[in-house]
C-alpha positions as CSV (number, residue, x, y, z in Angstrom):
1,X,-0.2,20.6,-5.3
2,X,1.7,22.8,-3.4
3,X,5.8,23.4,-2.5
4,X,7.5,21.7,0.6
5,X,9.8,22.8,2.5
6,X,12.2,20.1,3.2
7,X,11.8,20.7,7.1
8,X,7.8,20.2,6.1
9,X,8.7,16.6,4.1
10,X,10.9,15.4,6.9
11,X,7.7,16.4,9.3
12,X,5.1,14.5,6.9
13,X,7.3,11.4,6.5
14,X,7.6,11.1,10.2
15,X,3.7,11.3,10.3
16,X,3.4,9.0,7.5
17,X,6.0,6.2,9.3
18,X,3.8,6.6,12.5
19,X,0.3,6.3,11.1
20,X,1.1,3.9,7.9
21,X,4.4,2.5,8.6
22,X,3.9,1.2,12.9
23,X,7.4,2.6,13.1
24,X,10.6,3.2,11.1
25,X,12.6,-0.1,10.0
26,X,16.0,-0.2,11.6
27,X,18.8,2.2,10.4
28,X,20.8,-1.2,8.8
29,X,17.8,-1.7,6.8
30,X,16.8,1.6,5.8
31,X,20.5,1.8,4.4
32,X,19.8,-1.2,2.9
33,X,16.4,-0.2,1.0
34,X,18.1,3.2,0.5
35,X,20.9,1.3,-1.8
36,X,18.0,-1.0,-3.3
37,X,16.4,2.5,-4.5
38,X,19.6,3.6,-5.4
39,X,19.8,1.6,-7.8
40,X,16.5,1.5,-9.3
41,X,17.4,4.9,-10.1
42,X,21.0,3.9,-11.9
43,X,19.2,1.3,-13.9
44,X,16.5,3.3,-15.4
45,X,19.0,6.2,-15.9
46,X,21.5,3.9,-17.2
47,X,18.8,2.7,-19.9
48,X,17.2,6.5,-20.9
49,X,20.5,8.4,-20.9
50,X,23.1,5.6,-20.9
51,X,23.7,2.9,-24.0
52,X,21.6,0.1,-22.5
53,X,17.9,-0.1,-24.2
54,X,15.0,-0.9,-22.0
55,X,13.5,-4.5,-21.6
56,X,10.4,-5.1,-23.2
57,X,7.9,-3.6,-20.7
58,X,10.2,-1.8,-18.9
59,X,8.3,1.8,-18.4
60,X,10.7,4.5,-18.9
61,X,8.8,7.2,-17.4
62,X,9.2,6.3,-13.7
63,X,12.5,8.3,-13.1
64,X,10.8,10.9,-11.0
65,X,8.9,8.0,-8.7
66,X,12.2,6.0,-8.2
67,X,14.1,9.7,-7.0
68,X,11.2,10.1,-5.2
69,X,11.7,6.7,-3.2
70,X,15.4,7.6,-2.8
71,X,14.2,11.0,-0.8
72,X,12.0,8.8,0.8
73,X,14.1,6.7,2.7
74,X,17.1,9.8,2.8
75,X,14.2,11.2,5.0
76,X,13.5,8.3,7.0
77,X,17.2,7.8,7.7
78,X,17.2,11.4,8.8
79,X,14.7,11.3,10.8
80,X,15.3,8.2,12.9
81,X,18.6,9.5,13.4
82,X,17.5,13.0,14.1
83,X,19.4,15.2,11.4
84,X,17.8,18.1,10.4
85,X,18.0,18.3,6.8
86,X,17.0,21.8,6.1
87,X,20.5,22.7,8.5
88,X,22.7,20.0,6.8
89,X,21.9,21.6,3.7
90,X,22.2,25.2,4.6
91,X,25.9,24.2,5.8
92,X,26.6,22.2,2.9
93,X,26.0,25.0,0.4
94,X,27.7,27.3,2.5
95,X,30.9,25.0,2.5
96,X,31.0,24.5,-0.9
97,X,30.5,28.1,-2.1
98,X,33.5,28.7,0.3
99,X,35.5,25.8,-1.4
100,X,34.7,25.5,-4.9
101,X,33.6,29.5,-5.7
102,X,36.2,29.6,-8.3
103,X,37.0,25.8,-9.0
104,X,34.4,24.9,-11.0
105,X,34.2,28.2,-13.3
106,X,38.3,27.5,-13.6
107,X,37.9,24.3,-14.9
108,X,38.5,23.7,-18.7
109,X,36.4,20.6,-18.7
110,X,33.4,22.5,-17.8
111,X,34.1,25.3,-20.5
């Protein structure tokens, strides 16, 4: 399988909502579902890497399909709200590096 840009996943999710999906659920929901997934994702780390044990049945190899459903609706929300992720990003990192370029390599903690 090959690499996707993130400009390319917001594009294929769009496709996917339109063809599978009839449309996009309302922004309310989607931050809804995207809290629901969320969570999923704290529960299953909170039981691999945390001090809960995992339920009988519980299958502890599904962290990468629950992140996966988190970017999911992120991308869903983006799209129906028409924020480009791929330039969100690029200012992001750019405001951080101008930030935190010493912060986090001055910080004893992290040493």
């Amino acid at each position: 399988m090959e690499d996707i840009t993130i400009q390319e996943a917001q594009h294929k999710v769009d496709e996917w909502v339109k063809i599978h999906g009839v449309r996009y659920f309302s922004e309310l929901t989607n931050m809804a579902l995207l809290t629901e997934e969320v969570g999923e994702v704290a529960r299953l780390i909170s039981r691999k890497y945390g001090e809960q044990s995992f339920k009988v049945g519980e299958d502890s190899s599904k962290l990468g399909e629950e992140l996966v459903d988190v970017l999911f609706v992120l991308i869903c929300i983006a799209n129906q709200t028409e924020v480009n992720l791929t330039e969100e990003l690029t200012k992001s990192l750019q405001k951080k590096t101008m930030r935190d370029s010493s912060r986090h390599k001055n910080n004893r903690k992290l040493l």
